[in-house]
C-alpha positions in Angstrom: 169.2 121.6 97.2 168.3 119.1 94.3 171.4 117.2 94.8 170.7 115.1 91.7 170.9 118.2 89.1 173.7 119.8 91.2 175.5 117.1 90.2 174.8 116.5 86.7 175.1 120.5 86.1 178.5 120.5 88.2 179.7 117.8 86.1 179.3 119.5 83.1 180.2 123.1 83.2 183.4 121.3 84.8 184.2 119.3 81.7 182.9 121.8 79.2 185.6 124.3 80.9 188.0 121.6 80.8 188.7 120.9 84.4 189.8 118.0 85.7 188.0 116.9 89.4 191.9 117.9 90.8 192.1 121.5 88.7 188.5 122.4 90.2 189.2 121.2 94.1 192.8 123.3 93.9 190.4 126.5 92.6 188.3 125.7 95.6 190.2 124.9 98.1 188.6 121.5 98.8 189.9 117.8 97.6 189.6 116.0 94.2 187.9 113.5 96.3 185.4 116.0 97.6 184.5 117.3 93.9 184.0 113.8 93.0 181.9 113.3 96.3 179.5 116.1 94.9 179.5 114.6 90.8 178.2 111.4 92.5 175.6 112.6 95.0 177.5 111.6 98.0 177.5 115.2 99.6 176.8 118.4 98.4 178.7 121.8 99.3 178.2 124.7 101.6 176.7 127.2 100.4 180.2 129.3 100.8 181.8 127.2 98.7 178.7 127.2 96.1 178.6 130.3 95.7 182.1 130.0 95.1 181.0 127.3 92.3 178.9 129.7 90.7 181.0 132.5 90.7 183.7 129.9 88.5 181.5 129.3 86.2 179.8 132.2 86.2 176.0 130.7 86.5 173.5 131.7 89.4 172.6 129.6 92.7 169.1 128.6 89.9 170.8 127.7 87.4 173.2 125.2 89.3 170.5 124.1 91.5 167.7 123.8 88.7 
């Protein structure tokens, strides 16, 4: 997984939705902190819960990983 466009692509489909870090980890089931884990290339997400991502914001595994 490039971790380094994951993040940057995370980042913005979240803010260009309007989602704050907390509104996306409640969707998910996961912690603000682990959504801001992710933005800052800390960790990176199952692939459960990224496909789960994708399906949010409606983009494929490519586009989020790409």
């Amino acid at each position: 997984m490039n971790e380094i466009r994951f993040a940057e692509n995370l980042k913005a489909l979240r803010v260009a939705k309007g989602l704050t870090q907390a509104e996306l980890a409640e969707r998910l089931g996961v912690s603000q902190r682990t959504v801001s884990a992710w933005e800052t290339k800390v960790c990176r997400p199952d692939y459960e819960t990224l496909a789960r991502i994708c399906s949010i914001f409606d983009e494929s595994f490519e586009d989020m990983l790409l």
